[in-house]
PAFIDREN-428211 format. One record per atom (N, C-alpha, C): x, y, z; residue in one letter. Coordinates in steps of 0.02 Angstrom, whole numbers, plus 50000, padded with zeros to 5 digits. Layout:
XYZa...
***
This chain:
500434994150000x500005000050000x500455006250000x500305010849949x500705017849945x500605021450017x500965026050010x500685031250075x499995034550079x499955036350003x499415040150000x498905037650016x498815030349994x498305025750026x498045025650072x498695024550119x498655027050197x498385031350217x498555035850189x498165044750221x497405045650221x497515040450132x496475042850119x496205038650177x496275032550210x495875029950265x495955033250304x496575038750345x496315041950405x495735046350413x495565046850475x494865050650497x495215057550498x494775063950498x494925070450503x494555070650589x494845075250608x494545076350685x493935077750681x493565081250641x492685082150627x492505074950605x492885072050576x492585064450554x492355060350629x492875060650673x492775057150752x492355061050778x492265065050774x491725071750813x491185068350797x490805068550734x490395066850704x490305059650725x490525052850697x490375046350740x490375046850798x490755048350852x490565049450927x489745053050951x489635057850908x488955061350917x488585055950894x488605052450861x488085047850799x487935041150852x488555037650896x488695034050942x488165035550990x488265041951021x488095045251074x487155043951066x487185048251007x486355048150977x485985040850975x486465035750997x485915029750975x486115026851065x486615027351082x486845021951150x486345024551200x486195032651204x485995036051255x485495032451301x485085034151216x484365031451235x484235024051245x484645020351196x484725011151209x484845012351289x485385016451308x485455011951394x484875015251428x484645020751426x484015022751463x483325018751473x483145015451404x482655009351418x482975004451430x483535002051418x483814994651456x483844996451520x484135002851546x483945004851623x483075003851645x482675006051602x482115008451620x481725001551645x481784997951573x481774989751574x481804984851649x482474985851659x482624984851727x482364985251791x482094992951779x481784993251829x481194989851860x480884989551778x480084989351795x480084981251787x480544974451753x480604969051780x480154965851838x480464968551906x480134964651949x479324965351963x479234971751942x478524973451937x478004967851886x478314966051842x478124959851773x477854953451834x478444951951870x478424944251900x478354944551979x478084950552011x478294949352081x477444952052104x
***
């Protein structure tokens, strides 16, 4: 692989900005109902 090759796969620092926000935008809310989930569990079976 040339160098240049190399270079075109690196990320630009707005590139990581951007997936981390995109990350952020989906995990938030996933762990808030897997938290929420949790909670309300024993309420289902008890």
């Amino acid at each position: 692989m040339s160098s240049t090759a190399a270079q075109e796969n690196t990320w630009s620092p707005l590139q990581w900005v951007g997936a981390v926000v995109a990350w952020l935008w989906v995990v938030v809310p996933f762990g808030y109902g897997l938290y929420q989930l949790l909670i309300k569990i024993p309420a289902l079976f008890g």
